[in-house]
Structures are given as C-alpha cells and as structure tokens.
C-alpha positions in Angstrom: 116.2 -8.6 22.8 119.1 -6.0 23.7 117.6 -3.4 26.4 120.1 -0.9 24.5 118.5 1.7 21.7 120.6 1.5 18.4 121.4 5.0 18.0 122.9 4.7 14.5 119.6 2.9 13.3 117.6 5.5 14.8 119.7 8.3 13.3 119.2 6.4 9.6 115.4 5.9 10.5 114.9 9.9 11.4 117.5 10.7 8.0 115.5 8.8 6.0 112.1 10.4 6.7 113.6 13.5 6.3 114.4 12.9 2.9 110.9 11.7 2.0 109.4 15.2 3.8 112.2 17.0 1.5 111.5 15.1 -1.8 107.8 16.9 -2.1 106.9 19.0 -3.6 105.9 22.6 -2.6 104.1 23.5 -5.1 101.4 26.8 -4.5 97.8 26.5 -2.9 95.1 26.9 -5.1 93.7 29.8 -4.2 97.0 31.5 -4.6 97.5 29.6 -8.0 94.1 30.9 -9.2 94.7 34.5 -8.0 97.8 34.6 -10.2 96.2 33.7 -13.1 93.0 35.7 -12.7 93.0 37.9 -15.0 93.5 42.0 -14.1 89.7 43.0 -14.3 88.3 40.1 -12.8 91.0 40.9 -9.2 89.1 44.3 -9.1 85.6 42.5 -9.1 86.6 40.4 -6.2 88.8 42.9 -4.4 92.0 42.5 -5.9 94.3 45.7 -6.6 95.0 45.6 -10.5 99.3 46.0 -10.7 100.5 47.0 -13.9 103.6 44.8 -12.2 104.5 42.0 -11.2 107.1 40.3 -10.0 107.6 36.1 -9.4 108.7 33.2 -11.2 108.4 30.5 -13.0 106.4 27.2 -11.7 103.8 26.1 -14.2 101.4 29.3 -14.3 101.5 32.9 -13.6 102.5 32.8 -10.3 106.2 32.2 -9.7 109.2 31.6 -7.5 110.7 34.0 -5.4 114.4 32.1 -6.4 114.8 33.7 -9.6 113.1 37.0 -10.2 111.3 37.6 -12.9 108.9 40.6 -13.7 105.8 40.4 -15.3 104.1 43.9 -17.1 101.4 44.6 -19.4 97.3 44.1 -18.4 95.1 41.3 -18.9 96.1 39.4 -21.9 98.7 41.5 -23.0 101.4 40.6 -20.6 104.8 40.2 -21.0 107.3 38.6 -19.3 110.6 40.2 -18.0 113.3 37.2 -17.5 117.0 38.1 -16.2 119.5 37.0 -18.2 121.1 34.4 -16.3 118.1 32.0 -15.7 116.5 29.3 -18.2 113.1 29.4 -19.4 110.0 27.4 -20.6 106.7 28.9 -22.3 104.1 26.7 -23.6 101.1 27.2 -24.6 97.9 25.4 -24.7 97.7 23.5 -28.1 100.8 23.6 -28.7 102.8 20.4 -28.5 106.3 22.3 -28.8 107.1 25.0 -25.9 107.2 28.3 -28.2 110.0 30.0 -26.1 112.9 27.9 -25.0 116.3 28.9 -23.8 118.9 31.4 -21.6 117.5 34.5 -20.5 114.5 34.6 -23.1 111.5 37.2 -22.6 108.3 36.4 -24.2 104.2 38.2 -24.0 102.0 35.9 -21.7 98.7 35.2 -21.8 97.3 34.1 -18.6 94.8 32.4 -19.9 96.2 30.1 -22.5 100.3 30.4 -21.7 102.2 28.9 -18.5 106.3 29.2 -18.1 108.8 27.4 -16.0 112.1 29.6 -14.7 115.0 27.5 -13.5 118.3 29.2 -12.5 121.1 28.5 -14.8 123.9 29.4 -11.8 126.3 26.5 -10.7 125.0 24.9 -8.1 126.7 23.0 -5.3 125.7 19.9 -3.5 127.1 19.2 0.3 127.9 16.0 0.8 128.3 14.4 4.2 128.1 10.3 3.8 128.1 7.8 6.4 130.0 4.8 5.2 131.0 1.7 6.4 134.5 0.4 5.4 135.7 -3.3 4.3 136.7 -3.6 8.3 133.2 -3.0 9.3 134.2 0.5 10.9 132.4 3.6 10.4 133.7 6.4 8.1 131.8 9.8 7.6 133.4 11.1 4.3 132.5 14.5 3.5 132.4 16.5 -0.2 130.7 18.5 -2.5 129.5 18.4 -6.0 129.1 21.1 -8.4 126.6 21.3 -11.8 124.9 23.5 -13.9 121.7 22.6 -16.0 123.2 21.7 -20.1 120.1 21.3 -22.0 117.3 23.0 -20.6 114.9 20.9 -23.3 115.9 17.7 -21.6 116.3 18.7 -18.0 112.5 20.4 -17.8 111.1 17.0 -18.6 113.0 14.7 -17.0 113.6 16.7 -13.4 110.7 18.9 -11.6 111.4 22.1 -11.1 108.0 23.1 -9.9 109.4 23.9 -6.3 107.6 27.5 -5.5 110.4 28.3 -2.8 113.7 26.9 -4.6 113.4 25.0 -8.1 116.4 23.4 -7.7 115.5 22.2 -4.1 114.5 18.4 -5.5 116.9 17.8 -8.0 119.7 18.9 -5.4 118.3 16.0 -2.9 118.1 13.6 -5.8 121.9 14.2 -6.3 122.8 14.6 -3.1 121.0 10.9 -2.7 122.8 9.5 -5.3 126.3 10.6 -4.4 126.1 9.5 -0.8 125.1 6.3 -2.3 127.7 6.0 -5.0 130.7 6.8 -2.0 129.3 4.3 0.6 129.2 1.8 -2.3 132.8 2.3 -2.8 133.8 3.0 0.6 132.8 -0.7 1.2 135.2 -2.1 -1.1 137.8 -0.1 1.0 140.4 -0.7 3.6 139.9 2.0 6.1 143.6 2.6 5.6 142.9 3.4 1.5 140.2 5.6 2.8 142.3 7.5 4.8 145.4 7.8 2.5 144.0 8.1 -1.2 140.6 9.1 -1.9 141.3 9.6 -5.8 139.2 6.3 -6.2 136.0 7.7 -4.1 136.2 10.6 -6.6 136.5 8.8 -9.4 133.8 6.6 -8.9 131.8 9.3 -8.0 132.6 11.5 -11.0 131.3 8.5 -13.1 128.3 7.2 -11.3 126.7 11.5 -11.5 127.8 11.9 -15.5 126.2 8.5 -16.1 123.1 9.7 -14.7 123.2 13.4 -15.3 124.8 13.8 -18.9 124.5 9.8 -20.2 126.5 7.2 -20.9 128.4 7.7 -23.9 127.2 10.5 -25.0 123.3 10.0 -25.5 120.2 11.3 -24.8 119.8 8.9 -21.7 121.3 11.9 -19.5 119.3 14.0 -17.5 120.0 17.7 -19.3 122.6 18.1 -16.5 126.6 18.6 -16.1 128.9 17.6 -13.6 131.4 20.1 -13.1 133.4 18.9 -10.2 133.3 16.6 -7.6 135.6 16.9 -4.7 136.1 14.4 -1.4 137.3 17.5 1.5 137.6 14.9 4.2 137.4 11.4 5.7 136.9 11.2 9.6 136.7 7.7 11.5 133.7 7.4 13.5 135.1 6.1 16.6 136.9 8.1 19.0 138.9 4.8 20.0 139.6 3.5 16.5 141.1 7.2 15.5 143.5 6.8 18.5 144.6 3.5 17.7 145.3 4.4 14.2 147.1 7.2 15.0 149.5 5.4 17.7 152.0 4.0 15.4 152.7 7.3 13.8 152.7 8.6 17.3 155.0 5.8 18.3 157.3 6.2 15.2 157.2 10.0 15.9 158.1 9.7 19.6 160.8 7.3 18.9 162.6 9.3 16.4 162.1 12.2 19.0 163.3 10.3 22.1 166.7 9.1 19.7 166.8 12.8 18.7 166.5 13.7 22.4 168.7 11.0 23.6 171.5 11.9 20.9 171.3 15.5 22.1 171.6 14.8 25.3 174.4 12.2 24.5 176.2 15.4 22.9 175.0 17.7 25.2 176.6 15.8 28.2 179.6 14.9 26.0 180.0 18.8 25.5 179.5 19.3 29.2 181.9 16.9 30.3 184.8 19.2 27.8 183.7 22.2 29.4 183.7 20.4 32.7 187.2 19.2 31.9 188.2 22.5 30.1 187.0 24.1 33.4 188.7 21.9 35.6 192.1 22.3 34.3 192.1 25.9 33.9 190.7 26.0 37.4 193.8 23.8 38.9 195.9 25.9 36.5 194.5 29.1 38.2 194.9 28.1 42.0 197.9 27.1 41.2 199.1 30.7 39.8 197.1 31.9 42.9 198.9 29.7 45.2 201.9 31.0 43.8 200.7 34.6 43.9 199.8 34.0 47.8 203.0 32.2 48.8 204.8 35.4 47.1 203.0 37.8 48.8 202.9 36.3 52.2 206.4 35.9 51.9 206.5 40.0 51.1 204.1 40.6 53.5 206.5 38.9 56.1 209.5 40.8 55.2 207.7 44.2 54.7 206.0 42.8 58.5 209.6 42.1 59.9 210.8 45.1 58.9 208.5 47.4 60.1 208.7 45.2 63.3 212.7 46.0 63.6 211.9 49.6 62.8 209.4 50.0 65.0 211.4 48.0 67.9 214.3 50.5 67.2 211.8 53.4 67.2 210.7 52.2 70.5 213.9 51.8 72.0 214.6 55.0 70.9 211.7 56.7 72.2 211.8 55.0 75.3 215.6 55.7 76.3 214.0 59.7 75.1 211.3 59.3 77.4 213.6 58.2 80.3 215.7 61.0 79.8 213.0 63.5 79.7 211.5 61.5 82.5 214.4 62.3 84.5 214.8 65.5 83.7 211.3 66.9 84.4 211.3 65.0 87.5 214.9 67.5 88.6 212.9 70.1 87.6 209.5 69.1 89.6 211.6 68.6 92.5 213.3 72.0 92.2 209.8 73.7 91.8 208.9 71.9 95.1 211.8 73.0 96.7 210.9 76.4 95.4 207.0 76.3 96.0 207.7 74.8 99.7 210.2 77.8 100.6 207.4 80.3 99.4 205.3 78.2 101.4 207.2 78.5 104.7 207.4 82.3 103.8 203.7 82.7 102.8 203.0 80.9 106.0 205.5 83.1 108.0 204.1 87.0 106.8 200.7 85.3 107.0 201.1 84.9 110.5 202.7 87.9 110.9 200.1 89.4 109.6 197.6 87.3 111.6 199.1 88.5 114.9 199.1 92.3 113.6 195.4 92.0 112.6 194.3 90.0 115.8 196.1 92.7 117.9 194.3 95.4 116.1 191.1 93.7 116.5 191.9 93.4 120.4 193.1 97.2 120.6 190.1 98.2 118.5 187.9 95.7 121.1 189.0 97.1 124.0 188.4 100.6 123.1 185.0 100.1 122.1 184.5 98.2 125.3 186.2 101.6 127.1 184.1 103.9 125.0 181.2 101.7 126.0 181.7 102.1 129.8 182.1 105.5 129.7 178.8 106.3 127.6 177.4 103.9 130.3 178.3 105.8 132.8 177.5 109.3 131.4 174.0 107.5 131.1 173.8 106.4 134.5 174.6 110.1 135.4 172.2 111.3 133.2 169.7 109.3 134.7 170.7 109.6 138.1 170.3 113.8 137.3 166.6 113.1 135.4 165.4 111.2 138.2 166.5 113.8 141.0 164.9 116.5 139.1 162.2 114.1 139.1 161.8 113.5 142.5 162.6 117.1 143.2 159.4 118.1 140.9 156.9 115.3 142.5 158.4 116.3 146.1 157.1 120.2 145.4 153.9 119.2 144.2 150.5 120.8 146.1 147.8 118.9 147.6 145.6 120.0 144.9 148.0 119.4 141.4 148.8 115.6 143.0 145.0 115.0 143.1 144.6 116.7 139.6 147.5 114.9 138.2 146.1 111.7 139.9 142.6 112.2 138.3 144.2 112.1 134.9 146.1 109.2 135.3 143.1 107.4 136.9 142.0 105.6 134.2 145.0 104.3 132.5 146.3 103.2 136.2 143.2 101.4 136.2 143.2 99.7 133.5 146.7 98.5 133.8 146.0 97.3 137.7 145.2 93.9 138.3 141.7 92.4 139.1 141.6 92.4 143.0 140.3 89.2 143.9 138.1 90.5 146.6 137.1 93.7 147.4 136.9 95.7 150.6 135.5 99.2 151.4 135.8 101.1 154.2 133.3 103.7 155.2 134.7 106.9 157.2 132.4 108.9 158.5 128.7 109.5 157.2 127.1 109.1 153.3 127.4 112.9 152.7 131.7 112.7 152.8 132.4 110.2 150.5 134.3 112.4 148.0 136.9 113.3 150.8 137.1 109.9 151.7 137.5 108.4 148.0 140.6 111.0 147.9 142.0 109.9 151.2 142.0 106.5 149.5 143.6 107.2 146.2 146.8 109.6 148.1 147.5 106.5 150.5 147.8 104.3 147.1 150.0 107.3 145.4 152.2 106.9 148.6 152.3 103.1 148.3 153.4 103.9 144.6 156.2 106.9 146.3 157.9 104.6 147.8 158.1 101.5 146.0 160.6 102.9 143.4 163.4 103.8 146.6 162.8 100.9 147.7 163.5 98.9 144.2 166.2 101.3 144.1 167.8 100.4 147.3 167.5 96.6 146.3 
C-alpha cells in the first residue's frame, strides 16, 4: 500500500459530504414554529408582544423565509397575507384536498390555526457549475458553466421539489441541479478526446440542455417534468488539470507560432541585410565618388596654394632685397652722421675739459688766496690775543703784587674751601708746632702765606718753561 495520500480522492470524499450536509433541510425549530402560529392573545399570555405586523415567508406555517418577503396583517384569525408580486404561492388549508390559493403574486386571509402557505421566488435563477471530469485519455478536465431556470408550473414544482428551506427555498433544488449537471458533463466529457473538449464544446452543451429539460420540464412534453424550465445552459470554460499536460498541448501551437515567427524574422533580416548591403554599396560609391572630387578639390588647391606661396615668396624676397640694400644705405648714412657727432661731441669735450680746468685752477687759486688770508687774519687775532693776555696778566700781577697783608689773608680765607676741595689727599700728614698752644692762629696763617707763595711762583715758573 502506497505511503502517498490521494489528494483527488480526498478532495471527492470531503465534496461529497458537503453535499449531503447541503441537501438538508433547514427547516425552523419548534419553538419558533409554534410561536409563529400562536395565535395574537395567547403571545401576550406568555410574554409575547402582539404585532398587528408581520413580516416572513412562506415554509409550511406562519412563520416564513426571510428570501422572499412577505407581510402578514390583521389579528388572531383574521390575518391576511401580503405577497409581492413576483413570488409564487401555496395556501392550503386543513380539509381541503385542493390548495385554495395557487399562483403569481396571489394575497389571500390566513388563519393560523387551520391555513399554512408556501412562498417560492419566481426570479431566474442561476446555477454555477464547476465539474471535474475525466477525458477519454484518462486526463483531468475541470469544465466550468452555468445554468439558468425559472419555476413553470408552480402546481407541479411544490410537490415534486421541497421548498421548505427557512433561509433560501430554492437552496435544495439548486444543489439537485447543480448535481445533476456536473453529472450529465462528466458523462459526456468521458466520451471525449481532450482535444474535442478543448476545441468544440457545442456537444457538452447539448447534452446538457437535454439531460436538465428531460428532468425539469419532461420528456416529450408530459407531466413527468419537475414544474421547472431550463432557460439556458452555457459551458464558460474548459481548463486541463495538469500544469504539464497544458504545456505540452500548447507546444505545437507554440512551435508552429515560433516557426512562422523565426521565417518572418529570418526573411526580415534576409531583406533587412539585403537593404543594408544597397545602402552599403550606395554608400560606398558615392563615398569613392566624393574623395575623389575631394582629391581633386585638394590637388587644385594645393597647387593654388603653391603658386599664391611662390609668389608671395618672390615678393617677399624682392621686398627683402629691397629693404635690405635701404637698410644698408641708411646704415651707412647714420653711421657718417654718428661719426660726425663724435667728432663734434669729442671737440666739445676737449673744450669742456679745457675751460673746466681753467676754471679749476681759477677756483683752486682763489681757494689758496682766500686760505692764506684766513690763515694771516688768524695770526694776527692770535697775536692781538696774546697781547691781550700778556696786558691782563700784568695788570694781574700788578693787582696781587699791591695787595696788603691783611686783604691776601682775607682773599685767602674765601678761597679756602674751594682750594681745598680741589687739593689732593696728602698721603701723610705733618704738623709743626711753633711756639706754645695759645698762638696757633698766627701760626695756621704763617702756614697758609708760605703755600700762597708756593702757588706765586709756580705760574713764572710755568711761564718761563
């Protein structure tokens, strides 16, 4: 035994109870069902609010479906019901074999205690399809549609299908069909090439169409059907199951398509190139054609170039010649006249140089006249000087030789201390004493006239030297 889960077993195992949880019924609790068709005065004895309105639908009592609305008024047992005109309805009532209200949008008085009702919408309704087939090749197809019906005969289709779903009446009779369509397209898908599937899937619909009016309207017309019409049945799309198997299928249209497009490309790039190799060659020749004009052009004007260059060479070869032989001669001729400003600027020389020493000698004999008198001038100030002097110092002499005894010692006294302080330092000193302690003023003047005497005859003396 494999190791490996079957996923697709699984998935059918897990569809399938789905459908059986879906194909139940809901219908309403009991307590609920009851508390719909209690009458008005016994909800006020158990608590209930007494509502002149209400609003639900059908189901097989009072209660209802919120899917189609449907109002109910009145009190009691004098109710009626409100039913919107694009929904069937069913009212029966008890003893009655035959339901006394039957049709399209049909209001009716309802007595909860003897009367029930069934609303079923009378809108199209559409059915998605999504089937998991298998195909003759034993490859897996999901084919996905839709189908679209409306109920026909509301006296057939309320016995036959149950539309006693509280939530959505149509809710079982939608998985019935829905049941039976997958079933009627994996039937024919089987029969298939997965080719025919892909290209045509007329003959799914067709076989469709006929397996859901069989059920749902009868075969041939009788009362066999189920009250029910098929309206349309489409097949949107058919997608392989396998990644791989889609790939392979779509190589050779890949490879067919990328052929053609590598011819096209190859045939465009076969013109393309052809094209190029013109332009190339178009190019080429003009481009030859044009250096050879150029080459022309260029040999012409070099050869212009050379002649206007020979030209101007020969001119300006003349024009130096020319200006040459000009500049020689003015050459020559400024050199006469340098030479003859030399001659001129050396003569003025030799006679700048002559009156300068001329004038040299005049001014250096001056300076020696003028010298010499200064020096005379000098010696005779010198000498008035000296005779001046020689005058102030006899009337010096003359004036110091009258002095008395007493105006030389007064005269000495005031000059005492400024001759002392100018005198040197004796090194040692010696005193000598004449006479007793009592005449030592006399003696101290004694002293001092033998130095003025000293200080008499020095100045002859320097004098005489």
């Amino acid at each position: 035994m494999s190791s490996e889960k079957n996923s697709y077993l699984n998935e059918v195992v897990q569809q399938q109870q789905a459908l059986e949880q879906n194909l139940r019924v809901r219908k309403m609790p009991a307590p609920m069902a009851a508390q719909a068709a209690m009458p008005a005065r016994q909800r006020m004895a158990t608590g209930g609010v007494p509502a002149q309105e209400d609003f639900g639908g059908g189901g097989g009592g009072g209660g209802g479906s919120s899917a189609v609305e449907v109002r109910i008024t009145g009190w009691w047992r004098w109710k009626t019901v409100v039913v919107p005109p694009n929904a069937y309805v069913v009212h029966t009532r008890r003893g009655v074999a035959e339901p006394l209200h039957l049709g399209l949008g049909v209001s009716f008085p309802y007595n909860p205690y003897t009367d029930a009702f069934l609303v079923v919408p009378g809108a199209m309704q559409t059915i998605l399809i999504n089937a998991r087939c298998i195909c003759r090749e034993r490859q897996g197809v999901l084919v996905q549609g839709y189908v679209q019906w409306i109920v026909q005969d509301i006296g057939t289709a309320y016995k036959k299908l149950d539309f006693s779903d509280v939530e959505d009446p149509m809710r079982v009779v939608n998985l019935q069909l829905k049941e039976q369509a997958e079933a009627a397209i994996k039937d024919k898908v089987a029969t298939m090439s997965m080719d025919s599937v892909l290209d045509d899937k007329q003959p799914i619909i067709e076989e469709l169409t006929a397996r859901l009016r069989s059920v749902a309207e009868g075969a041939g017309g009788t009362d066999k059907g189920l009250g029910l019409r098929i309206v349309t049945v489409q097949v949107k799309e058919a997608v392989v199951s396998s990644s791989q198997l889609w790939e392979s299928l779509q190589k050779p249209f890949r490879a067919e398509r990328a052929r053609i497009a590598r011819l096209a490309e190859i045939e465009s790039e076969e013109a393309v190139t052809q094209r190029e190799l013109e332009q190339s060659q178009r190019s080429e020749t003009a481009r030859v054609a044009t250096e050879r004009e150029l080459a022309v052009l260029k040999a012409q004007a070099a050869a212009e170039t050379f002649d206007r260059d020979q030209a101007e060479r020969t001119r300006r070869s003349k024009t130096e010649q020319e200006s040459a032989r000009a500049l020689a001669i003015e050459t020559t001729t400024t050199h006469l006249k340098n030479l003859e400003l030399e001659k001129q600027r050396h003569t003025a020389d030799v006679a700048f140089q002559q009156a300068k020493s001329d004038a040299a000698l005049a001014a250096e004999k001056r300076v020696l006249d003028a010298k010499l008198a200064m020096e005379v001038a000098k010696a005779a100030s010198a000498l008035e000087k000296a005779k001046h002097d020689t005058e102030a110092l006899a009337l010096a002499q003359a004036v110091e030789n009258g002095l008395t005894a007493a105006g030389l010692q007064a005269r000495v006294l005031e000059a005492m201390p400024a001759m002392l302080e100018k005198m040197p330092k004796p090194n040692e000193l010696k005193s000598v004493n004449i006479g007793g302690s009592g005449d030592a003023l006399p003696a101290a003047v004694a002293q001092v006239m033998s130095v003025i005497d000293a200080m008499k005859t020095t100045p002859s003396v320097k004098k005489e030297k």
